[in-house]
Structures are given as C-alpha cells and as structure tokens.
N, C-alpha and C positions, 0 to 999 in steps of 0.2 A: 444550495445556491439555485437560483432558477434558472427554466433554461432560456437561451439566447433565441428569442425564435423573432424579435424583430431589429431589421439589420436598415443602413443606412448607407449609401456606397456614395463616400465626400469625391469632391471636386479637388485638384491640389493644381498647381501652375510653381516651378520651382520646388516644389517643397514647399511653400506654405498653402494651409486650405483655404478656401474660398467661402467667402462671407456666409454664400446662400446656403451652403455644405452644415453651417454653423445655425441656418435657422430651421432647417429639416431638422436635422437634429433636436433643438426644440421642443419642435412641435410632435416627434417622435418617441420621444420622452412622456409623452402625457399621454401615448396610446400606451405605449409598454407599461405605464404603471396600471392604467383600466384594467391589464389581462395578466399582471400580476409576471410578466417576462422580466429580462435580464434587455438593455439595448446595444447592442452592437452596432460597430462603424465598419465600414470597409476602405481601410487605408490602401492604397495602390499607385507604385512609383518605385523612381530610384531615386534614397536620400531622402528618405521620407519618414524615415520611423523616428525622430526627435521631434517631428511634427505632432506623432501620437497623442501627444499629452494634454494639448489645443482640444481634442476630441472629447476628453474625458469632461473639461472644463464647461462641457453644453450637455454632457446628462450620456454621453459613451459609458459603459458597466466596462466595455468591453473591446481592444481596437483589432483587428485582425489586420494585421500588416502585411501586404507582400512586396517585401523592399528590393531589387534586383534591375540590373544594367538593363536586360530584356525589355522593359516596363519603364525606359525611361523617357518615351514618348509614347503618347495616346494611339492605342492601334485596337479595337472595339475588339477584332477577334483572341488578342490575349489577354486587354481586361476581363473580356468575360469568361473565357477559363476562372481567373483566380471571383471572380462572383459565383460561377457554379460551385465551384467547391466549398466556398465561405456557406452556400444558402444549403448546398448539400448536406455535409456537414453537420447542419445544426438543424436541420427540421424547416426552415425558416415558413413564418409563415405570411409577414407583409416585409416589403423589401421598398422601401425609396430614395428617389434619386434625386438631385439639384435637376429643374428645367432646361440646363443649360446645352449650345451647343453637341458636348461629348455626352454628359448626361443623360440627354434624349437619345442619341446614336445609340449608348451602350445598351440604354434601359429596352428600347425595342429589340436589338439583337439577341437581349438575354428573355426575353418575353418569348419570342419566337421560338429559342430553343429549348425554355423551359414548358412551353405550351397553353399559357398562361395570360389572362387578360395585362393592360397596361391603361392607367387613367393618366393621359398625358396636359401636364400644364397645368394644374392643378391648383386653385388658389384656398383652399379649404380641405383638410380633413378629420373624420372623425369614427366615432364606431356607433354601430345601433345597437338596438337589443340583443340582437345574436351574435355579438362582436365580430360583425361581416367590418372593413373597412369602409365608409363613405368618401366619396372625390365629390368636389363642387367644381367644376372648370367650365369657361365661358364656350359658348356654340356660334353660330351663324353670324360672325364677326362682333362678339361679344354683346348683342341682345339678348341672349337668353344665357342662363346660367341653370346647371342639369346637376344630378347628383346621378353618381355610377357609382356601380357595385359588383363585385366578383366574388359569389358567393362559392360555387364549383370549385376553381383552380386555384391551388397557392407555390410559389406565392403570392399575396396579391399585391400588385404592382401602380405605383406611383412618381412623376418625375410633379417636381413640385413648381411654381415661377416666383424667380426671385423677387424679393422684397414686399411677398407677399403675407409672411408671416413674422414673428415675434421671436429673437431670438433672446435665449434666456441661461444666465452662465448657472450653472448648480455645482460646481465644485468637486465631480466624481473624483475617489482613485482610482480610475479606471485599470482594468487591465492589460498588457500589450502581449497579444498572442501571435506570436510569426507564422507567415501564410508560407509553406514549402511548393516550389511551382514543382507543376506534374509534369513541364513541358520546358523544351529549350527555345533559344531563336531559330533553330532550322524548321521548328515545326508552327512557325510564325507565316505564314504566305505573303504579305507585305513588307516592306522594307521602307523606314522613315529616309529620306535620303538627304533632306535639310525642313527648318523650318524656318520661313520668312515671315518678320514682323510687318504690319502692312504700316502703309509709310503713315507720316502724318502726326504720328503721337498725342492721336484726340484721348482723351480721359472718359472712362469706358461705364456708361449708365449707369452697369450694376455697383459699380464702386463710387462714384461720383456724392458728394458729400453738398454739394452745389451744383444746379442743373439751371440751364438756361433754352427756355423752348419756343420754336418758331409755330406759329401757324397759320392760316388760309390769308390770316389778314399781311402777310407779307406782300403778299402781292403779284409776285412770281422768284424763280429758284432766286436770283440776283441776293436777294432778301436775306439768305442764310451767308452771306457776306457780312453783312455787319452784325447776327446772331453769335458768328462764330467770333467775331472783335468783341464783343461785350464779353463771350464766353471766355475768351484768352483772357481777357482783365481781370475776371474775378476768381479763375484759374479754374473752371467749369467745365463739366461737360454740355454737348448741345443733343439737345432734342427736338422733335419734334411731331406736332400733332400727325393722324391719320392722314386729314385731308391733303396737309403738306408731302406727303410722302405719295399718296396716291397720284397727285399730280404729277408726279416724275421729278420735285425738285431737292430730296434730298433722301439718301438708302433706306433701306425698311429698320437697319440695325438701331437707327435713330429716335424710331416710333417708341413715343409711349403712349399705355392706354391699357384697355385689357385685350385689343388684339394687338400688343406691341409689348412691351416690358413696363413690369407695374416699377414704381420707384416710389422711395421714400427718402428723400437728401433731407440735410437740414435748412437746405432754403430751397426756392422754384419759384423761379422765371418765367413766369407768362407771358410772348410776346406777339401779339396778333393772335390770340387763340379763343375761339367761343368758348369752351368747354364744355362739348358735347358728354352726354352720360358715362361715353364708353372709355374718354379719355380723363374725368376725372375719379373713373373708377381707381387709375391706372397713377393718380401722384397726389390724390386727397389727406395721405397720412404724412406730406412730408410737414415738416417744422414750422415753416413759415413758407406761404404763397403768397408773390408778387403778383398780380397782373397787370399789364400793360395793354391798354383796349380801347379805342374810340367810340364803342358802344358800352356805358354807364351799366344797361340791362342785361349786356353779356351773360350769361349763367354763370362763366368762372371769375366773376366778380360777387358773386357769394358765399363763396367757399376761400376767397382770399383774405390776406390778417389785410395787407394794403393794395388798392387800389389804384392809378394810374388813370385816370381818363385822357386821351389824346393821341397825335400820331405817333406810331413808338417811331419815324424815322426825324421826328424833330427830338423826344423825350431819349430816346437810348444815347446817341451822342452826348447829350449834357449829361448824363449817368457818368458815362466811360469817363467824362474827363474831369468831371469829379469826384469818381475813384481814384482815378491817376493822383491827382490834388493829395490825398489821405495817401497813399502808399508814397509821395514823392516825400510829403512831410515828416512820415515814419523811419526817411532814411537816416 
C-alpha cells in the first residue's frame, strides 16, 4: 500500500462536511496520484465519524478520525494537536486546508508550529517538475495573480478558496482510521462557553445555489433593501460587488470577486454591477448570469446568458412580483 503522505483536513459544522472540504479534496486527489501517494482526510469533531464515508466518496484512501466531546467546538489550539499527530505520523508531505473562516486560523497555527511555509487562499494548485507543490492566489487586491512555492519545508501547506475548484466523486473505500487524543480538556487553555448564531438567517455565499448581487449602480447603502427583497423571493443569497462594500453600504462577508469569495451558483444576479475584472473573476463559472445594467456596454453584460438593460429600481420590482405570480399559481 502506499504511503499516506498527502493529507486534507475537512471543514464539518454538525457533523456534516462542507462543500469546499469536498473540492480540496478533488483537486488533492490529482496531486496524490502524480506522486504515486495514498490520500488522506482529517476528520475532526464530536459525532463525526458516520460522516467518514462522505470523504472516501471524493478520492479519501484514507480518513483519520478524531471523534471526542473535547473537539466539539472549534478551538484552533486542540485541532492542531490532532493535525500534528495526523501529519506526524505519516511523513506527510503537502497538507491542505478549505479557505475558510477556521481553515485559515487552523492552517496558520499549524504552519507556525510545524515551521513551514503556508500558501493562503489559494485558487490553483499543481506540481512542477520536482514535485514542489505550485499555489496560484490573487496579490494587491486581486490584480495580480503569483505562483509560490515551498521547496525547503514540509509540509507544504495550503488553504484553498471556496468554489474555486472542481469537485469530483471517485467512489473510494476508503479507510476509517481512529485519531486517539494525546491530550485531555484540562490541557485545552480555552473554554467554548456558548455559541451564538448571528441573527438574520441570510443564506451563506459558499452554500447559496442562487445568488443575487448589488453593485455601485445602486446608488447608495438604501439600495441593498430591495436586493435583499428580490433575494428573499427567490430564496437567495445576497452579494455584493467590491465597490459596494468599500463604500461602507454592506459587510465585506458579502463581497464577491477574487478579493471577496469566488462562487459558482446555479443562477447570478447582477444588479447595478459593471463587472470589473476582479469581480468577474470571482462568479464567471456559475450556471447562468443575469444582468441587470443601464449601461448596454457594461463589461458584465458579456459574460451574461441574459441581459437586462434598464433601471433595476423600475425592472427588479416587476421581477418580484412576477415571481410572486408563478409561486402563488404553484400553490
């Protein structure tokens, strides 16, 4: 058997994994065969090892589970105990992580203490002739795009951004190998004491299956008022472009673009938005793009299947309500 030396450490919320955890993997899959390895996953949680099998189904050989009460909230300094020991263990020699939130936290904590480069954000990777790993990720507010490399230190390290890449089921039977912790909660220095869901219950980019986005052409914040009414209707999330966000009229978590979260739905909503380079780096692969524009020459009315010319605050109302029209008819 080969050995295990490029590992994967998934995202889970509940017990089940997260999409992007499913396209790392993927794309993890196509280095491990290049170098002739075994792939490993790093499953970590409480209530998580039925999830295992989710892992094999994207190209897992192998899941290293550490299932335990300790671990049943994200705490960066006891996930990466059970990484060190996972990467120890096994030799490991490239180790990636989802972009996300915890992701990022874990993957730099465990870089630091393994002493080891990190390519963070990462919307590309591959190997060169010396099977160094390559990272492509965006620079100086995604105008330039660079390829790093860590030839020196292993492991070599990567957090990937979601919906950047291609995920792909291969059908492993994979292995489920139980992770035994070295350590208990006393020797935890943090303490989760609750966790609060923030209010709102907006439907969250990376998951969003339909996305509806505002931009400059709104006109001011007021504008993501009726972005967010179209988005309730068709049961969307909201996004929005840089420009909108730099203004101060709606949180950064909203941004898409490649200095914002890249997405791929199966529809997108253009509403007031030019489509600068950086922002349709960041939603070009979804399904189908709407734009909504009063300028015909807009750039993101090139890259749309339909078009829209007009003010979206005459054309989105007539939209809403007749979607309304079709769901009321459907009942």
């Amino acid at each position: 058997m080969a050995e295990t030396k490029v590992l994967v450490c998934l995202e889970q919320n509940g017990g089940s994994i997260s999409g992007v955890s499913f396209e790392v993997l993927s794309e993890a899959r196509k280095l491990a065969d290049k170098l002739s390895y075994d792939l490993g996953a790093i499953l970590i949680g409480s209530g998580v090892e039925e999830a295992a099998k989710n892992a094999s189904k994207y190209g897992a050989d192998k899941v290293f589970v550490a299932d335990d009460e300790v671990l049943k909230e994200y705490r960066s300094e006891a996930y990466a105990k059970v990484v060190d020991k996972v990467v120890t263990d096994n030799s490991a020699e490239i180790l990636l992580f989802p972009a996300t939130q915890n992701g990022k936290d874990l993957a730099a904590r465990f870089a630091a203490k393994a002493g080891t480069g990190l390519a963070s954000d990462c919307t590309a990777i591959a190997l060169n002739d010396d099977n160094n790993m390559v990272c492509t990720r965006p620079i100086y507010g995604g105008n330039v795009m660079i390829d790093l490399e860590c030839p020196e230190k292993r492991p070599q390290m990567a957090t990937i951004r979601p919906n950047s890449m291609e995920r792909v089921e291969c059908e492993k039977a994979g292995e489920v190998v139980k992770v035994e912790l070295d350590f208990a909660e006393e020797d935890i220095r943090t303490i989760v004491k609750d966790v609060i869901e923030k209010a709102g219950g907006e439907i969250s980019l990376a998951d969003a299956s339909i996305i509806v986005t505002g931009g400059r052409g709104l006109g001011d914040a007021s504008g993501f008022d009726l972005i967010r009414e179209f988005a309730q209707t068709l049961g969307a999330a909201v996004g929005a472009s840089r420009a909108a966000v730099d203004s101060g009229w709606i949180e950064y978590e909203h941004q898409v673009g490649q200095t914002g979260k890249t997405v791929s739905p199966k529809l997108y909503v253009a509403c007031g938005v030019s489509g600068a380079l950086q922002h349709l780096a960041g939603m070009k692969t979804s399904d189908v793009i709407v734009a909504i524009n009063k300028d015909e020459e807009a750039p993101i009315m090139s890259v749309a299947n339909y078009g829209i010319v007009g003010d979206l605050y005459k054309v989105i109302p007539v939209m809403i309500e007749e979607i309304n029209k079709v769901f009321e008819a459907r009942k």
